[in-house]
C-alpha positions as CSV (number, residue, x, y, z in Angstrom):
1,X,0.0,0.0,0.0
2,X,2.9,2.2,0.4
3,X,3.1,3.0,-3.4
4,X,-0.1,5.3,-2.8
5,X,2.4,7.5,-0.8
6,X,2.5,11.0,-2.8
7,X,3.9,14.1,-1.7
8,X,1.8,16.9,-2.3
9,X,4.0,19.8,-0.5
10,X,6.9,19.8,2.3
11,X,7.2,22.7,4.4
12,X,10.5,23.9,6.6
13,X,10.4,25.8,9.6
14,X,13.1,27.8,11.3
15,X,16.0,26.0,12.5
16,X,14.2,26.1,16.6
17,X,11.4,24.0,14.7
18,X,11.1,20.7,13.4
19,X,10.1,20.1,9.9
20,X,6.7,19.2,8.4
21,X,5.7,17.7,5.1
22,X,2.5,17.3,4.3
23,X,1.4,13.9,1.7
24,X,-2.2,12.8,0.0
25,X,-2.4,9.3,0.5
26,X,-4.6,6.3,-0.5
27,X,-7.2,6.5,3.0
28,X,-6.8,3.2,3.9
29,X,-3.3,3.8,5.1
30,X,-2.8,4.3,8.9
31,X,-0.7,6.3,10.7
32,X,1.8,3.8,11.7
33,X,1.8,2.5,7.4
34,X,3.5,6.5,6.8
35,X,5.7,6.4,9.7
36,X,7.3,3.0,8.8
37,X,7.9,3.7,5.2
38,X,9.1,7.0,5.7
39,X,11.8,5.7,8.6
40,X,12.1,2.6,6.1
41,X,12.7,4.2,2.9
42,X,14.0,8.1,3.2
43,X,15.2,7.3,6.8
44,X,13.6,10.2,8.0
45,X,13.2,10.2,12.0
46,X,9.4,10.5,12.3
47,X,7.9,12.2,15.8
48,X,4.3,12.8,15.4
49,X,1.6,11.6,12.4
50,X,-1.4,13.7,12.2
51,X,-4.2,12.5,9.5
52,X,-7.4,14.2,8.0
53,X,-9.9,12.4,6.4
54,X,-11.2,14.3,3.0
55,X,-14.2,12.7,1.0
56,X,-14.7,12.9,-3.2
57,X,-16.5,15.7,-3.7
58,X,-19.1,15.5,-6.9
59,X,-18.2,16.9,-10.0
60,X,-20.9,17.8,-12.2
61,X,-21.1,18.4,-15.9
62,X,-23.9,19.2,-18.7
63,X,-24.1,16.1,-19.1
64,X,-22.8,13.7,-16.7
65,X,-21.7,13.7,-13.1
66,X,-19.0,11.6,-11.4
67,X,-17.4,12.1,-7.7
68,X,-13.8,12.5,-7.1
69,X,-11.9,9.8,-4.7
70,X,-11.4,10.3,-1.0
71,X,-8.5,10.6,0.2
72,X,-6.3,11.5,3.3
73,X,-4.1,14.3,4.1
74,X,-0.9,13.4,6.3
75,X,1.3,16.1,8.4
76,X,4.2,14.9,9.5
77,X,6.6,16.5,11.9
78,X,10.0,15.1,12.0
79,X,13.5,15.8,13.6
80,X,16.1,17.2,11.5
């Protein structure tokens, strides 16, 4: 499930401040699936997972309509 992880935007804070990224991710990830491939694979030292929950919103056209796929926002704070 881990290939679902996609960054969307990383953010860095003053040096006093740990960093944050924030990722869109498949929702049935939990927070322990982003910590352990994000130690795992960018050995990144991981202190605090924060998730949001975000459901497809409906598109409509003239026509048609269809609905857009949930999906779950991640913040993660780490130590740099």
């Amino acid at each position: 499930m881990c290939a679902g992880l996609g960054v969307s935007r990383a953010v860095r804070t003053w040096p006093s401040r740990p960093a944050q990224a924030v990722f869109k991710v498949a929702p049935s990830m939990t927070k322990h699936e982003v910590k352990e491939h994000l130690t795992k694979i960018y050995d990144l030292p991981v202190q605090r997972v924060m998730t949001a929950n975000f459901a497809g919103a409906r598109v409509c056209l003239w026509t048609s309509s269809r609905e857009r796929e949930m999906w779950l926002r991640v913040n993660v704070i780490a130590l740099l």
